[in-house]
N, C-alpha and C positions, 0 to 999 in steps of 0.2 A: 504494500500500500504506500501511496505517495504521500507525502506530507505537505503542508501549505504554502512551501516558498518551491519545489516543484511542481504544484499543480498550478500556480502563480504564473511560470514563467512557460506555461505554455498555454494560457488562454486565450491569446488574440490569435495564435494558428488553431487552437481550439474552435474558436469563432468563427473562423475564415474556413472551416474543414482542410487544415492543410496539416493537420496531426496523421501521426500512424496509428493504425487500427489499437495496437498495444497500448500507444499515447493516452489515447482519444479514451478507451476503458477503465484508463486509471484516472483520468482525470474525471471521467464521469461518475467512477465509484470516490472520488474523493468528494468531491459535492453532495452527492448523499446523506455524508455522514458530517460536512463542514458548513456551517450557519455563515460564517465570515467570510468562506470563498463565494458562497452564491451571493451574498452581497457584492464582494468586486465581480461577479459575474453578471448580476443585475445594472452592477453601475457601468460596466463596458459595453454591455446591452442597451442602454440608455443612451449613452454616450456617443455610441454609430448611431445613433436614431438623430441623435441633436444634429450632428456632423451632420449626416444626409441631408438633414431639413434645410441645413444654415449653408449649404455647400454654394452657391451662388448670390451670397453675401458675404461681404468684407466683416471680419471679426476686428472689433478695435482689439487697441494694441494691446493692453491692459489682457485681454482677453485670449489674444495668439498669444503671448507672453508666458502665463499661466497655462494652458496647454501644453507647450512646446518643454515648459519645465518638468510637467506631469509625465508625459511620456519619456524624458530623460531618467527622471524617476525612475519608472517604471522597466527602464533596459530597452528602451525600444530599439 
């Protein structure tokens, strides 16, 4: 079983279906049993939805700024 900073560091290819079958099993049985990961799973879920909406609108700066940090964060 994976733990929360490997099931972490594969949920945006999670999202994207670009996991391997093995990947994609572990990280789905880790959400199961993990409250905190389906919340960043909710929130990345969430997240593509905004992106998509907003994708033909300029983000002030303040706004790209903050993202761009996030995803550094994150290991993008």
């Amino acid at each position: 079983m994976i733990d929360c900073y490997q099931a972490l560091r594969h949920l945006w290819n999670y999202l994207d279906g670009t996991v391997d079958t093995a990947d994609r099993d572990q990280v789905e049985a880790h959400l199961v049993r993990c409250v905190r990961c389906c919340g960043e799973l909710n929130f990345a879920v969430e997240l593509r939805r905004l992106l998509a909406d907003c994708r033909f609108q300029d983000l002030p700066d303040d706004v790209h700024h903050r993202l761009n940090q996030t995803l550094d964060d994150l290991g993008r």
